[in-house]
N, C-alpha and C positions, 0 to 999 in steps of 0.2 A: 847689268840689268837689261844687257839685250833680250827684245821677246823673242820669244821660242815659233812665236806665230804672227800671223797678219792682223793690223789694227784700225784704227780708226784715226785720220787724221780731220782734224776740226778746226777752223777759221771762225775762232770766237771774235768778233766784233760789230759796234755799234754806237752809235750817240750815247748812250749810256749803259754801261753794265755794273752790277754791285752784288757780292760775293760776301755775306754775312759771313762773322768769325767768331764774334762775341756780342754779338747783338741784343740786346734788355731792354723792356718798356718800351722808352721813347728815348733812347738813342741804338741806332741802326746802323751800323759802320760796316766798311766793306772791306775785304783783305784788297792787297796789291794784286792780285790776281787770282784765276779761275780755282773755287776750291772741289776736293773730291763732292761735296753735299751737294752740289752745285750743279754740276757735270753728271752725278749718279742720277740725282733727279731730273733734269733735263732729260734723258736716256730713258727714265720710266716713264717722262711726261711723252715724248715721243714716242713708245711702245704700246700706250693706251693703260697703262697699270694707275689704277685707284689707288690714294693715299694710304689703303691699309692693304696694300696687299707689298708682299714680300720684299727685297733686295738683294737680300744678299749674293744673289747671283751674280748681278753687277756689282757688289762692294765687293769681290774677288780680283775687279778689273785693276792695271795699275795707271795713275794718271802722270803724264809727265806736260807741262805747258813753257814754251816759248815764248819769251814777250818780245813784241815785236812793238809794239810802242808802248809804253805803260799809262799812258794817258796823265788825266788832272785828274785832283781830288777836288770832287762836288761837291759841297754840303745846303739843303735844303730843307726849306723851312714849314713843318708841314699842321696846319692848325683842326681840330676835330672836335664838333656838339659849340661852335661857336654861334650866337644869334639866333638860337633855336629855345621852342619853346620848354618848359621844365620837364616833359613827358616825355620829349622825343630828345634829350639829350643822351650822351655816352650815360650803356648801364654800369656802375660799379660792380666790384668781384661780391657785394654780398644781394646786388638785385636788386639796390635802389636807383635812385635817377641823382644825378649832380645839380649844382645850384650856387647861383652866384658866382665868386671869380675860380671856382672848380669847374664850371660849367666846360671851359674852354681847356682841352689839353692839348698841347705844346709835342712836337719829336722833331728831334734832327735825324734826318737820312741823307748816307753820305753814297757818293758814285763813284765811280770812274769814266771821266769823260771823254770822250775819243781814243779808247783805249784798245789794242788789238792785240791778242795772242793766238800762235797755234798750238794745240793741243794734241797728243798721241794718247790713244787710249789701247793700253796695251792686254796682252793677256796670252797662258802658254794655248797648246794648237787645241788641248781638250774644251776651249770657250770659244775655237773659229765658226760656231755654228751660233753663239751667243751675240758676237761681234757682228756676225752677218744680217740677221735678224735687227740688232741695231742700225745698221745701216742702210737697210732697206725703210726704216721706222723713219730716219731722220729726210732721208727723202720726201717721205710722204706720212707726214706726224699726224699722229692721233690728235693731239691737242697741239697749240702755235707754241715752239720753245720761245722760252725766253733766256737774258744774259740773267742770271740772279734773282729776278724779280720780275715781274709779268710786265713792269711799267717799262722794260728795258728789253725791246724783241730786236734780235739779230740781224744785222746783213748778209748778204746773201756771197757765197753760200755757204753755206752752213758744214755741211761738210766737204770735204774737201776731197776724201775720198778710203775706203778698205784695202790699204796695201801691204804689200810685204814688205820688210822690213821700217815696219814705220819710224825707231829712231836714229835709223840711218838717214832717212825723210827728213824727217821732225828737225835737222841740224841745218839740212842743203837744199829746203825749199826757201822760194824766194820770202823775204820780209815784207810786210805789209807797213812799210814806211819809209819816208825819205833818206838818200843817204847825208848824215851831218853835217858833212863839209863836203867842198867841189874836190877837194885835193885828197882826201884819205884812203887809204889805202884796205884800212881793216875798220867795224864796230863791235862796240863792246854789246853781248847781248846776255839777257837772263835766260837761265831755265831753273824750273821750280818743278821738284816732283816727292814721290812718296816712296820710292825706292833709290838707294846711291847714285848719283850721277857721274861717277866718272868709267861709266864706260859707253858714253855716248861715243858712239862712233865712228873713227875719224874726226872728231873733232880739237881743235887746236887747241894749245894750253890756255887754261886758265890764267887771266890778265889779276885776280887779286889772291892768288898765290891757296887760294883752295882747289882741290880734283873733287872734290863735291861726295866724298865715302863718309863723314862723319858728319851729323844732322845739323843746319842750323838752327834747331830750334822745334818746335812742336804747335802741333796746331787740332784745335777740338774740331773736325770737320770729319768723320768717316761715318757714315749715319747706318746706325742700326735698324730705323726706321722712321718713314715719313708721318707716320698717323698723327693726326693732331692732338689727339690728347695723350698720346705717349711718347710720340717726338724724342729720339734722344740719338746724341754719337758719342763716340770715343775718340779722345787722342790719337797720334801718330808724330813720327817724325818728321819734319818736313826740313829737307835738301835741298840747296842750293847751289848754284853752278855757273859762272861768269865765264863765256868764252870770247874768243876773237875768231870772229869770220868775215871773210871777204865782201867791201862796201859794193861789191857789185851786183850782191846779192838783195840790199836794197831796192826793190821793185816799185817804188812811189807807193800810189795811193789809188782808188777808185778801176778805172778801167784802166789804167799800166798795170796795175798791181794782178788785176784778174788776167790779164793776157800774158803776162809773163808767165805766172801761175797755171796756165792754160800750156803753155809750150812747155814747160819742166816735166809736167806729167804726160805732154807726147812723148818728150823725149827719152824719159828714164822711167816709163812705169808702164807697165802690158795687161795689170791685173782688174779684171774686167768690173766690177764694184768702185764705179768713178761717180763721185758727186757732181762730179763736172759734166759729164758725158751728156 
């Protein structure tokens, strides 16, 4: 699954991010990590594209994400048309008004809290003029990205940077968390993407006995389109990958994590599309 071309590497994190998966009514749950509907949209929210206007140009893109900390699961408690009067309550699907112990509707919405992944967003050389345009987007975004949901905006920075070979990157950039133990030598890390993972490269064997080529499982997250009344994705495979890389690669947290991050990219990258710069 190595890209053919330069991509987009992205430092998804924040107090809270949530990644709908199956989401209905009034329970709103989040996947363990960044999903493609997520990341596409984000990409057209920073572009400046209106909910009805196209995608699929970016739903061509492939997405691969590193977890670098996986956070906690949040669940919160969210109450709507409570102590209000009968006119100005929640409207029902048939256009009347609620009343009495309906008045009051109830959701759980679940997070991820302190949770950090890096992201590679890939694509062959025919979409380096697609990827670049995003990248100048995420710079300077039409509208403020958010991690999954607007009440959840990012730490900075956002992107991290438009390089070549970004999952060569995406393995041996530093982690955005502490390392386990004072004495370990290696951690155990995820990646999660939408094409095979075992040709990430250079990278060490998988510690739970998968090379990441047959799917773990499938996920409804590839969106055909954002419009609200039409709204709808498709299935995919989604791939998984447990590697062991070096705990020195743990970079802490806050400004260690940014100035390490900061010296990685003097040191090993020339290509002038830097988030950082």
């Amino acid at each position: 699954m190595t890209a053919t071309g330069p991509g987009l590497l992205l430092h998804l994190a924040g107090p809270l991010q949530s990644w709908g998966e199956r989401s209905q009514f009034n329970e709103r749950d989040t996947a363990p990590f960044p999903t493609r509907s997520g990341i596409i949209g984000l990409l057209a929210s920073a572009l400046g594209r209106t909910r009805d206007q196209p995608v699929h140009d970016l739903a061509r893109l492939s997405l691969t994400v590193r977890t670098d900390r996986p956070g906690v699961l949040l669940r919160d408690l969210h109450t709507v048309g409570g102590g209000l009067r009968g006119k100005d309550t929640v409207t029902t699907a048939e256009g009347k008004k609620r009343s009495g112990a309906t008045a009051t509707l109830l959701s759980h919405r679940y997070y991820l809290a302190d949770a950090a992944f890096t992201a590679a967003v890939t694509g062959p050389h025919a979409d380096a003029a697609l990827l670049q345009d995003c990248a100048r987007a995420l710079q300077a975004p039409k509208w403020p990205p958010y991690l999954g949901r607007r009440s959840c905006p990012p730490e900075g920075p956002l992107l991290i940077g438009l390089l070549d070979q970004p999952l060569h990157h995406l393995v041996r950039l530093p982690l955005a968390s502490r390392a386990r133990s004072a004495d370990g030598a290696s951690v155990r890390v995820v990646f999660h993407g939408d094409q095979p993972l075992d040709r990430l490269p250079g990278a060490a064997s998988g510690t739970d006995g998968a090379d990441g080529t047959a799917p773990a499982g499938q996920i409804n997250d590839d969106p055909l389109g954002f419009h609200p009344r039409t709204r709808s994705y498709r299935a995919r495979a989604r791939y998984q990958r447990t590697l062991t890389l070096p705990a020195i690669q743990c970079a802490g947290l806050g400004t260690a994590y940014l100035t390490t991050l900061a010296d990685y990219l003097d040191q090993h990258t020339r290509h002038p599309e830097r988030g950082l710069a």
